[in-house]
C-alpha positions in Angstrom: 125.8 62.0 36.0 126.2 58.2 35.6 128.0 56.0 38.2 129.2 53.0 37.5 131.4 51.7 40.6 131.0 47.9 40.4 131.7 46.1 37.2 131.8 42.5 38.5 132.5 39.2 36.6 133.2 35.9 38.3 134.3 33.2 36.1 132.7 29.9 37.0 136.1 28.9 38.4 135.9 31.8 40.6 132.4 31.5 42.5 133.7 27.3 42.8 136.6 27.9 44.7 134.5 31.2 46.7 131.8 27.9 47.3 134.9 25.6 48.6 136.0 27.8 51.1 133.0 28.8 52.0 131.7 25.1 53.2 135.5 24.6 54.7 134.7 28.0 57.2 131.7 26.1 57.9 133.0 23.3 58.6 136.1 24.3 60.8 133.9 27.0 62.4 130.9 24.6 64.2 131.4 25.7 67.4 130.0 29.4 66.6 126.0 30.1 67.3 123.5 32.1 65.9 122.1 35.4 67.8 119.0 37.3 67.4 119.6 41.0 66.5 117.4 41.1 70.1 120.3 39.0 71.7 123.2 41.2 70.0 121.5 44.4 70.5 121.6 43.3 74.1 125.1 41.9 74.4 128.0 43.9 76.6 130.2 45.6 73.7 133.9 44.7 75.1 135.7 48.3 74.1 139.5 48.6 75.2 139.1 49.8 78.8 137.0 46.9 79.4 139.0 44.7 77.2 142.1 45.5 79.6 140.0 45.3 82.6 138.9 41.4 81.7 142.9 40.5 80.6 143.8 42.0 84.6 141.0 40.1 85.8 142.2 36.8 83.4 145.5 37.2 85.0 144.5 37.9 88.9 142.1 35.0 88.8 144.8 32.9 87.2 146.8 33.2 90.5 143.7 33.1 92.8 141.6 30.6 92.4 139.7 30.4 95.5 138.0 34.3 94.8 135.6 33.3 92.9 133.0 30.8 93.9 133.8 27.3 92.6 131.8 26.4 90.1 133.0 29.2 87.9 135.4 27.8 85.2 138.3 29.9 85.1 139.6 28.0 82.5 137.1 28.7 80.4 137.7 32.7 80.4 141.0 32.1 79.7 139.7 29.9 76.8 138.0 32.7 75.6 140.7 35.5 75.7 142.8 33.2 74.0 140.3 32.5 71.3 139.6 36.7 71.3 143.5 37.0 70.5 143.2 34.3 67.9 140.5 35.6 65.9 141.3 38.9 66.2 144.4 39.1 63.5 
């Protein structure tokens, strides 16, 4: 039994304009970093029950400041939900 399920041609045109928008990802997405698979492997996965845990604590530490010690930037994890929501669609 023969399968053939990929019968692929890209014009020249094509694999250009995949190239363009390739470098403009690149350059519009600078701000990312690279991670070993040792770093992933050892990241916290953020499922939905932690997800919603982080927004309550976004929100509580929005409107008190002076829990957390001061050099934590809660700015910054508000940053970072917002860019979670922006990414995410």
């Amino acid at each position: 039994m023969s399968q053939n399920l990929i019968d692929l041609q890209l014009p020249a045109e094509s694999l250009a304009a995949i190239d363009d928008a390739l470098n403009v990802l690149e350059s519009h997405l600078t701000a990312l970093i690279a991670l070993t698979p040792d770093q992933r492997r050892q990241l916290t996965k953020m499922g939905d029950k932690s997800e919603a845990f982080c927004r309550q604590a976004v929100h509580v530490l929005s409107e008190n400041p002076g829990i957390m010690p001061r050099n934590f930037e809660v700015a910054n994890l508000h940053r970072d939900l917002t860019a979670l929501d922006a990414l995410r669609p």
